[in-house]
C-alpha positions as CSV (number, residue, x, y, z in Angstrom):
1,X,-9.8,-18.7,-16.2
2,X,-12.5,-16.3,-15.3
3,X,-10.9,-13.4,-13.3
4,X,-14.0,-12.3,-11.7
5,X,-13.4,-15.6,-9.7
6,X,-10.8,-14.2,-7.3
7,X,-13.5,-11.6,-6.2
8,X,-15.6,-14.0,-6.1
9,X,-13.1,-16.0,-3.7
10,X,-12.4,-12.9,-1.0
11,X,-16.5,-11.8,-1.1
12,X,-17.3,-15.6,-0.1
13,X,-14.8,-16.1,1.9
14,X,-16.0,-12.8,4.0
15,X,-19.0,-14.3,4.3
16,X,-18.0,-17.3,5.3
17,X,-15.7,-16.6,7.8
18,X,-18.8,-14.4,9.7
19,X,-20.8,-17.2,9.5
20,X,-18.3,-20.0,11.1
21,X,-18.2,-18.2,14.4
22,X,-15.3,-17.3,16.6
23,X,-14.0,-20.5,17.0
24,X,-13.2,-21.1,13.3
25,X,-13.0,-17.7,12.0
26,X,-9.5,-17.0,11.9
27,X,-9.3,-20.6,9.9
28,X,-11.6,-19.9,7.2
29,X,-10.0,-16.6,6.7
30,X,-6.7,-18.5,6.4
31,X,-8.1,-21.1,4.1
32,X,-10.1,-18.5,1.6
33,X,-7.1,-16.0,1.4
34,X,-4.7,-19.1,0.5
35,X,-6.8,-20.2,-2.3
36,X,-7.2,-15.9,-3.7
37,X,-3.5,-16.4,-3.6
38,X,-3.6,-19.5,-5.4
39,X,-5.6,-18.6,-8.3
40,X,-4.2,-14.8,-8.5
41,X,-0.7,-16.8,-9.1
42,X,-2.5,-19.3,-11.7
43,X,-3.8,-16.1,-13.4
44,X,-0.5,-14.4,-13.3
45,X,0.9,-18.0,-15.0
46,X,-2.0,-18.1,-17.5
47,X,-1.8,-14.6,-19.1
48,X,1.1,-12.3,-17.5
49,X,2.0,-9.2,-19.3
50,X,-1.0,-10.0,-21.6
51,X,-3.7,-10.0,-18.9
52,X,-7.1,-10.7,-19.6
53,X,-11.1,-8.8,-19.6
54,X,-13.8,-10.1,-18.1
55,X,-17.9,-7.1,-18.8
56,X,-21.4,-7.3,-18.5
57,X,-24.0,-5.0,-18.9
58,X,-24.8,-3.6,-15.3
59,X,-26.7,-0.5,-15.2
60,X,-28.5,0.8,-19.1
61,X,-28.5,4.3,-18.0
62,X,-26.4,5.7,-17.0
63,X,-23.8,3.5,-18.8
64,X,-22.7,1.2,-16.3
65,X,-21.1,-2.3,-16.9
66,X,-18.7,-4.3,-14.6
67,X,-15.6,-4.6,-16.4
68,X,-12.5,-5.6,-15.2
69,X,-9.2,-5.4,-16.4
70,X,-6.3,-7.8,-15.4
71,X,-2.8,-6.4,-17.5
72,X,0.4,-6.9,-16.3
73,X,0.2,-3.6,-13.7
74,X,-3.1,-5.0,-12.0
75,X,-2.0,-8.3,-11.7
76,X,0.8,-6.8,-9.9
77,X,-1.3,-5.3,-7.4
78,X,-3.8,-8.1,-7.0
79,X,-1.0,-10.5,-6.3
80,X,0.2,-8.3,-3.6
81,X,-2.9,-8.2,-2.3
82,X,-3.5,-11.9,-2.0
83,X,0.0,-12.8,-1.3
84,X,0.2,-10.4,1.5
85,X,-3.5,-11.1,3.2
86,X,-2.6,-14.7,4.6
87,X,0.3,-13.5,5.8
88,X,-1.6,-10.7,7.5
89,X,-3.8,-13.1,8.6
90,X,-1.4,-15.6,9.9
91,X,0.4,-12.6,12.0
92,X,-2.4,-12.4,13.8
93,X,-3.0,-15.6,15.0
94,X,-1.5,-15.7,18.0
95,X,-3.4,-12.4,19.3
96,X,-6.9,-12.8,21.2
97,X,-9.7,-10.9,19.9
98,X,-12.8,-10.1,21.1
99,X,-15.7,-11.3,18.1
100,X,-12.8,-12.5,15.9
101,X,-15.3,-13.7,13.1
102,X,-16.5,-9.8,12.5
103,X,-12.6,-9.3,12.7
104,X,-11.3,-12.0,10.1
105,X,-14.5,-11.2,7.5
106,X,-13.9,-7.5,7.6
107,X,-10.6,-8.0,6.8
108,X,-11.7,-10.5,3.7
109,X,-14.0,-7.6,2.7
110,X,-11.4,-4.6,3.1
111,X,-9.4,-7.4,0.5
112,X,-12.2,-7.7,-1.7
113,X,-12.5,-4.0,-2.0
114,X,-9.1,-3.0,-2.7
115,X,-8.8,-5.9,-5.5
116,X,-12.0,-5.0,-7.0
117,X,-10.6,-1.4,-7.3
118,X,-7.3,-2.5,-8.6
119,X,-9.0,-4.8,-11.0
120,X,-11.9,-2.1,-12.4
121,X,-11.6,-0.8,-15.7
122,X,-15.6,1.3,-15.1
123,X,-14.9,4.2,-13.3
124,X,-18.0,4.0,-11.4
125,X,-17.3,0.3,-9.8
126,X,-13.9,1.3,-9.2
127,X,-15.0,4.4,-7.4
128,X,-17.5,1.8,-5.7
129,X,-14.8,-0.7,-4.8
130,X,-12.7,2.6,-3.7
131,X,-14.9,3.7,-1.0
132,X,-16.1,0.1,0.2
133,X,-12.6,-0.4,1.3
134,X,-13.3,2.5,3.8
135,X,-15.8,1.0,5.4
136,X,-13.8,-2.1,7.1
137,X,-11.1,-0.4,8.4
138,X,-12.8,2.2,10.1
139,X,-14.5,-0.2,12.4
140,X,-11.4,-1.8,13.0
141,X,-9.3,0.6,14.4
142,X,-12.0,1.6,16.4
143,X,-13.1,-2.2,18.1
144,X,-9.6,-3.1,18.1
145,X,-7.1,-0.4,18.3
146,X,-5.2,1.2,20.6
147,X,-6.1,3.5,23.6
148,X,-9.0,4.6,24.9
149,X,-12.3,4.1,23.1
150,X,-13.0,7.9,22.3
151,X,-9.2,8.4,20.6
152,X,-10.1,5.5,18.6
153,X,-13.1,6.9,17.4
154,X,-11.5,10.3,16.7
155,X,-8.5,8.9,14.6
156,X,-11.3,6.7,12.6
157,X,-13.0,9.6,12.0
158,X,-10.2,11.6,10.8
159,X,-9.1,9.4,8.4
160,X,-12.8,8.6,7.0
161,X,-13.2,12.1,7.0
162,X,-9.9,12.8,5.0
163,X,-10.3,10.2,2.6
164,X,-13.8,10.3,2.0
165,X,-13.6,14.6,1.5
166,X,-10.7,13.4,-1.5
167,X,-13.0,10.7,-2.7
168,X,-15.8,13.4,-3.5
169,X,-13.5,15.3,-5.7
170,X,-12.8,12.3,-7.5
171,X,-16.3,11.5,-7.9
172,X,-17.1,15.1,-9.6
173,X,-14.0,14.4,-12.0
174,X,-15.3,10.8,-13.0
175,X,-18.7,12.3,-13.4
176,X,-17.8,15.3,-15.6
177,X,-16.2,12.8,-17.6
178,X,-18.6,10.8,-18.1
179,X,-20.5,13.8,-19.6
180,X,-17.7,14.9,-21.9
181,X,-17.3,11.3,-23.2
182,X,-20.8,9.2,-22.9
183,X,-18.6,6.3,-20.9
184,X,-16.9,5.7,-17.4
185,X,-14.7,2.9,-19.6
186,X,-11.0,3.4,-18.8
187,X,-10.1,3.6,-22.7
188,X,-12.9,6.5,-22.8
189,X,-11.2,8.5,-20.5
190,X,-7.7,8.0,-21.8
191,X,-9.4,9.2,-24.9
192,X,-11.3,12.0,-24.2
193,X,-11.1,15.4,-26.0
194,X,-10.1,17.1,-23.1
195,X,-9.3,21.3,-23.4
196,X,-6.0,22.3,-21.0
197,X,-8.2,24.2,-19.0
198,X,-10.7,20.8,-18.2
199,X,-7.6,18.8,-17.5
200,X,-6.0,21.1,-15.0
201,X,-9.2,20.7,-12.7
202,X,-9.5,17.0,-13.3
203,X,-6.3,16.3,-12.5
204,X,-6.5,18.7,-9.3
205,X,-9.4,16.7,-8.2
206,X,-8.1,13.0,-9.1
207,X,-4.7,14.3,-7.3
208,X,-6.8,15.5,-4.3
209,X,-7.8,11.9,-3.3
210,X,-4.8,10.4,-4.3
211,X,-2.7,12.7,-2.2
212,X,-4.7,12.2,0.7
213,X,-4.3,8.3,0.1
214,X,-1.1,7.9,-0.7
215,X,-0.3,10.0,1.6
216,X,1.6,12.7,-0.2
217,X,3.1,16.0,1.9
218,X,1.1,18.3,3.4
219,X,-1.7,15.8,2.8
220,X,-0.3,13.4,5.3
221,X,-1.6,14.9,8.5
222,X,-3.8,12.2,9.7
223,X,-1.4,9.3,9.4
224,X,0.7,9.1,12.2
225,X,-2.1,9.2,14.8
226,X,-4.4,6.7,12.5
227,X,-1.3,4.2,12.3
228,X,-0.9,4.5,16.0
229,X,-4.1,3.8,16.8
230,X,-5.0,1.2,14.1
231,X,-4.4,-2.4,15.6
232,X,-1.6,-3.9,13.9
233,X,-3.8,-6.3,12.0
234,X,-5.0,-2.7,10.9
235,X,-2.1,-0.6,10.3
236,X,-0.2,-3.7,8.2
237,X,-3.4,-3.3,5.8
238,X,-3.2,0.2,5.6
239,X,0.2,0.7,5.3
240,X,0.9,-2.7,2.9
241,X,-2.2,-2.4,0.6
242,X,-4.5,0.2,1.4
243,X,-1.7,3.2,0.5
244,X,-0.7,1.3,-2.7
245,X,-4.6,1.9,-3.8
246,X,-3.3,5.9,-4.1
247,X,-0.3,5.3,-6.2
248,X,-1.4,2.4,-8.4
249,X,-4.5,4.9,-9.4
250,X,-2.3,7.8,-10.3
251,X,-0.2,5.6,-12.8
252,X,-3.6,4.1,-14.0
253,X,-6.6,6.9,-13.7
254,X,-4.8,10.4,-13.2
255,X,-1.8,10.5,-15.2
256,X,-2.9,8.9,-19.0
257,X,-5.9,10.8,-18.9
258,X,-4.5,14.7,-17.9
259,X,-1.3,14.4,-19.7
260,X,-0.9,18.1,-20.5
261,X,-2.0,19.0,-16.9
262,X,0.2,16.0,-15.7
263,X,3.3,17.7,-17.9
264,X,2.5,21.2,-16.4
265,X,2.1,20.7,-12.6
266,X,5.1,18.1,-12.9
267,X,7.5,20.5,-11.2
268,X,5.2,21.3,-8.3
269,X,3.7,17.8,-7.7
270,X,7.5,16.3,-7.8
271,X,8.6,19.1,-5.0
272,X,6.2,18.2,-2.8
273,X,6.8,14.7,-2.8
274,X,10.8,15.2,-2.4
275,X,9.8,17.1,0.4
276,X,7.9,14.5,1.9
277,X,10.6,12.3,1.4
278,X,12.8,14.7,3.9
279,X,10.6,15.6,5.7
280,X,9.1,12.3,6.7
281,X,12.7,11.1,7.6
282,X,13.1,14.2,9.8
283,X,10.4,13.7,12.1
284,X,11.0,9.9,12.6
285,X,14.4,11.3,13.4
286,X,12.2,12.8,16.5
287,X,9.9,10.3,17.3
288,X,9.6,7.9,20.6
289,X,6.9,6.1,19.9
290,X,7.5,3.0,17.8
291,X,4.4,3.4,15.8
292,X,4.7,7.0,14.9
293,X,8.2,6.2,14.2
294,X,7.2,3.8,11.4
295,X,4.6,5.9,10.3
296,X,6.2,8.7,9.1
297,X,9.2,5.9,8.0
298,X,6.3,4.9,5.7
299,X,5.8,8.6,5.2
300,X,9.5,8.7,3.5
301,X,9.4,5.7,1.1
302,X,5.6,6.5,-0.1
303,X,7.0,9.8,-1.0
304,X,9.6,8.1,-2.9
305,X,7.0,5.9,-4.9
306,X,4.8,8.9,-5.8
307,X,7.7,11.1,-7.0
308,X,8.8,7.8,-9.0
309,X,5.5,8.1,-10.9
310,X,5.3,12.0,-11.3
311,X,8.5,11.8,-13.1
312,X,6.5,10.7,-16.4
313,X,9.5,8.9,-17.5
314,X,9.5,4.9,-17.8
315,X,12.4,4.1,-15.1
316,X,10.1,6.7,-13.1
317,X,7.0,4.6,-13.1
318,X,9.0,0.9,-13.5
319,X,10.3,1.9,-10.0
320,X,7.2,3.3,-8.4
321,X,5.8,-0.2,-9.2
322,X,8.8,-2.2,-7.8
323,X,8.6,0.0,-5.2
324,X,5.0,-0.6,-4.5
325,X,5.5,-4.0,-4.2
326,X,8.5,-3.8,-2.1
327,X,7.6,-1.4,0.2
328,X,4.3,-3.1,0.7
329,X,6.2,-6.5,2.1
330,X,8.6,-4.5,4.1
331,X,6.7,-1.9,5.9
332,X,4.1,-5.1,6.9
333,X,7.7,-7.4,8.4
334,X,8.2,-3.5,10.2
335,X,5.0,-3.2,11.7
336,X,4.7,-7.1,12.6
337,X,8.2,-6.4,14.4
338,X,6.8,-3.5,16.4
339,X,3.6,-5.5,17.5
340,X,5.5,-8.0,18.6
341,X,7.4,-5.6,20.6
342,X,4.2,-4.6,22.0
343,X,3.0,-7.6,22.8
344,X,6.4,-8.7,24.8
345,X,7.5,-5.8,26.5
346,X,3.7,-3.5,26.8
347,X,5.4,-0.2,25.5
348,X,6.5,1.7,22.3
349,X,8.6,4.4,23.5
350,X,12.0,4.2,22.3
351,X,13.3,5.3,25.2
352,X,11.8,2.5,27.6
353,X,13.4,-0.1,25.5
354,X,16.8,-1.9,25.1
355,X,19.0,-4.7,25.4
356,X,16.1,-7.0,23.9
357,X,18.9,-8.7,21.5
358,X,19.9,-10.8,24.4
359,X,17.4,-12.9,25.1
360,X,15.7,-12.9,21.4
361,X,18.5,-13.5,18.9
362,X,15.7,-14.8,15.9
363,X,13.9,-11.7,16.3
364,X,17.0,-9.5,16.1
365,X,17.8,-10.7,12.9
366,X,14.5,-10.8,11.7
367,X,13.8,-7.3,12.8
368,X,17.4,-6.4,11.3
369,X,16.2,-7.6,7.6
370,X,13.2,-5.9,7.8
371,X,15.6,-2.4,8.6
372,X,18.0,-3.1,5.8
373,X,15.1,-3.5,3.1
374,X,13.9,-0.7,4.5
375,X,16.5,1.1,4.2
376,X,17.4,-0.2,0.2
377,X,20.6,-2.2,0.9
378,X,22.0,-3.7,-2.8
379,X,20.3,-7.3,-3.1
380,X,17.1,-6.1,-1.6
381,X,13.4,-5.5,-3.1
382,X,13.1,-2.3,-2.2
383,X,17.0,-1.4,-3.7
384,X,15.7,-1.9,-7.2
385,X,12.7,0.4,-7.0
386,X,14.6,3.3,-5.2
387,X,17.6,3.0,-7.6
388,X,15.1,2.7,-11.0
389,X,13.3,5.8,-9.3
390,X,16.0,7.8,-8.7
391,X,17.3,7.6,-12.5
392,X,13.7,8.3,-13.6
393,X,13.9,11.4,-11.3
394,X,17.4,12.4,-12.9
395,X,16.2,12.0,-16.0
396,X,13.9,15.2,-15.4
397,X,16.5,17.2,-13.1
398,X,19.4,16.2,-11.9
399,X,18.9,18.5,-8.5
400,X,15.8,16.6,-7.9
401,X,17.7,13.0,-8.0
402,X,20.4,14.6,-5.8
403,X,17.5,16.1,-3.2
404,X,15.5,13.1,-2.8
405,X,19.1,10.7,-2.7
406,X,19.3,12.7,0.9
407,X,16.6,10.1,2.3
408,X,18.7,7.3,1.5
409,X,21.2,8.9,4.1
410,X,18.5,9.6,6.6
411,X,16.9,6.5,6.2
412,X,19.8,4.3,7.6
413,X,20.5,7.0,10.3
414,X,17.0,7.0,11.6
415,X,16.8,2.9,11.1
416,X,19.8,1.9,12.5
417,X,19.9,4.4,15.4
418,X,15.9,2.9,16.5
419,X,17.3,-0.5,16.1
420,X,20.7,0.4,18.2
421,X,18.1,1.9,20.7
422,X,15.4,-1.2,21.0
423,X,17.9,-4.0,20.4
424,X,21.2,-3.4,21.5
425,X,23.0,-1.9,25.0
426,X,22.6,-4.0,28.5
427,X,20.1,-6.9,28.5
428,X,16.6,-5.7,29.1
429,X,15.3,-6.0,33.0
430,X,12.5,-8.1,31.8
431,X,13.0,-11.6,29.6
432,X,11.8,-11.5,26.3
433,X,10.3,-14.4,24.4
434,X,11.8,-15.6,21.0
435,X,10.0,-15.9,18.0
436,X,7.4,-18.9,17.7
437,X,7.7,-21.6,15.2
438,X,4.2,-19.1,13.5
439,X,6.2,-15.8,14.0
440,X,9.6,-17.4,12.3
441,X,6.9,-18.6,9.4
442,X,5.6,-15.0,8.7
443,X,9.6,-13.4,8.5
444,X,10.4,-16.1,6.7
445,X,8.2,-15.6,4.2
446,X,8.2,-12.1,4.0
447,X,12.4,-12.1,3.5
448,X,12.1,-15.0,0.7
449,X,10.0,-12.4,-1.1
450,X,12.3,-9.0,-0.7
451,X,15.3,-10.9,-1.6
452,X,14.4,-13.1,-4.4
453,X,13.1,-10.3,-6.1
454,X,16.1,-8.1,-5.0
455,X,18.3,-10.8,-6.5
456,X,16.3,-10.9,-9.8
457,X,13.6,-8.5,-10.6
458,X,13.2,-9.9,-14.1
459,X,9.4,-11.2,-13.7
460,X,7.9,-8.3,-12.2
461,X,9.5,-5.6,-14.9
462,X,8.7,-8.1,-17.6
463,X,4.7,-8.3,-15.6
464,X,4.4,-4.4,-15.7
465,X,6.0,-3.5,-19.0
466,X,3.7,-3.7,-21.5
467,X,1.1,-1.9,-19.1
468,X,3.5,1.1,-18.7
469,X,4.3,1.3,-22.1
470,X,0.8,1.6,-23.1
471,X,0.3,4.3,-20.1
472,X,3.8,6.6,-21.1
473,X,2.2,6.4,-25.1
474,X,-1.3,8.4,-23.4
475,X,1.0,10.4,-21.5
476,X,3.6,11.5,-24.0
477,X,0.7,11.8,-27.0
């Protein structure tokens, strides 16, 4: 099986989904993101841990071609893409949008985007693919987020802004590159002859965009305000795929080809993102605005993955990847809870809610799942990656393993004490509605996947290994 076809899938189905109009828009979406799922598991089945290559010449000179690599660790990520986008899509159903078709097909493109740049092995289409992605979200938070019009436009900006300022420094790494080593190849860069001095700034600037992405502490400042303006359509794309883009590229682009840079600023890169991991914990600790609240929530466990991969050990990047995949599902099942909320009740402040347990008992314990994966409870998803990270962290220090074990603590204290607040106490003044048979679909789903895989874990460390092996032998040369 060709694996350009998935692409090929998503980009049509874009297109498509434009061109069928309001009525049918959010249809065709469904129907094209269900079959990208379809044939992302077939080529999962079909070559695993093996993956597969798919070149042709592109561009003579420079030295482009569009290659694409599907091993283990980008299979991964393209099936989290594809699995997660109908139910993205799905969740939004039963919301009313103004021109839904030029909704539902930027979404399709912001997919297309973000597999293409998990899939690129040419550093030039996956810096293409990488910036392309940009482009849909930032009209969607500002035609269909929250707030006025002109905050809309300012958080848009910001981020576009921030991520786009990161993206250049990248670009000046991946050219220089390409003039040290004739090739924007993957395996060219891994390669490359690099003096310490060159691979201090090129991991400075890869780290730059990455950090900004991801986001990793103090690069974080726009997030809250984009995720709270961001739609929730929006802000489940950003938080579930879009942020994964960051982390998957260190593990693939920054840390095989800088591995002497990587080893040197290991120290400093792994306090900021224990930091982070506090610090994000702390100020949801302070916020009253549901949004925010998961935000820097997201802030925390993001942390977590990048200092999983900073660690340069193998249980270190195993569990960013786990914790990629798990975070991804859990933070969307978060952010779906807190739209419904929205929806039902027309607030997000903490402090204006309560009681709602009593008249939605499906949504309590569907909300309550989403809090313990969150939160890493034994038999979840996002148990394995935290656990398989934190012995890759205390393989480097044992005072690092011990600092960032702190969120754990903090995580079910802030958790539990939102859910306690929203959920529990005196029934609320105003009914609220129950889940739909669409909304029970969606959890349902969504908890199939973080505790199957927190059950057994087998097939996604047995996907990944033989990609991380190959990465930890560039590292460790």
């Amino acid at each position: 099986m060709n694996i350009v076809i998935i692409l090929i899938i998503l980009l049509g189905g874009a297109i498509f989904t434009y061109l069928s109009g309001n009525r049918f828009a959010s249809k065709v979406a469904i129907l094209f993101s269900v079959a990208a799922a379809v044939f992302s598991v077939a080529l999962y089945l079909k070559y695993g841990a093996a993956g597969a290559t798919f070149s042709i010449d592109w561009i003579s000179n420079p030295n482009i071609s569009f290659s694409l690599k599907a091993d283990g660790l980008a299979i991964a990520m393209v099936l989290l893409t594809t699995i997660l986008l109908p139910i993205i899509i799905l969740a939004s159903l039963h919301r009313e949008f103004k021109n839904e078709r030029l909704l539902y097909s930027l979404i399709m493109f912001m997919a297309f985007s973000m597999t293409g740049a998990f899939l690129s092995s040419d550093a030039l289409l996956y810096y293409i693919f990488w910036e392309m992605s940009l482009i849909p979200i930032y009209f969607i938070i500002i035609f269909w987020g929250n707030g006025e019009i002109a905050k809309r436009r300012k958080a848009a900006m910001t981020f576009f802004l921030f991520t786009f300022v990161g993206s250049l420094f990248m670009m000046g790494a991946i050219i220089y590159l390409y003039t040290r080593t004739g090739s924007f190849q993957l395996e060219a860069f891994y390669n490359a002859n690099l003096s310490n001095t060159e691979q201090i700034w090129i991991f400075l600037a890869f780290f730059l965009a990455y950090a900004i992405k991801i986001p990793i502490f103090p690069f974080h400042t726009w997030q809250a305000n984009v995720y709270q303006k961001a739609p929730a359509v929006g802000t489940m794309l950003l938080a579930g795929i879009m942020s994964k883009m960051g982390a998957y590229s260190v593990i693939r682009w920054q840390l095989p080809t800088t591995p002497y840079a990587t080893e040197e600023l290991r120290t400093v890169i792994l306090i900021l993102c224990i930091i982070g991991v506090v610090y994000g914990s702390i100020m949801a600790l302070r916020q009253n605005d549901l949004k925010r609240f998961m935000a820097y929530a997201s802030l925390s466990h993001v942390g977590y993955v990048a200092a999983g991969a900073y660690a340069l050990t193998f249980d270190g990047l195993e569990g960013a990847v786990v914790l990629i995949l798990a975070h991804g599902f859990g933070i969307v099942a978060l952010f779906y809870s807190v739209d419904i909320i929205q929806n039902r009740t027309h607030t997000l402040k903490i402090s204006e809610l309560g009681g709602l347990k009593g008249y939605a008992p499906k949504f309590s314990v569907a909300f309550f799942i989403s809090i313990l994966s969150s939160i890493g409870v034994p038999l979840t998803f996002n148990f394995i990656g935290e656990f398989t990270i934190m012995f890759g962290v205390y393989q480097v220090n044992m005072w690092y393993a011990i600092a960032i074990g702190t969120s754990l603590f903090l995580g079910a204290l802030f958790m539990l004490r939102m859910f306690q607040y929203v959920m529990l106490g005196e029934p609320a003044k105003t009914p609220f509605r129950d889940l739909s048979k669409t909304e029970v679909t969606v959890f349902s789903l969504i908890a199939i996947v973080l505790f199957v895989f927190g059950v057994y874990v087998k097939p996604v460390t047995d996907l990944v290994g033989t990609s991380l092996s190959e990465i930890m032998m560039y590292i460790n040369r």
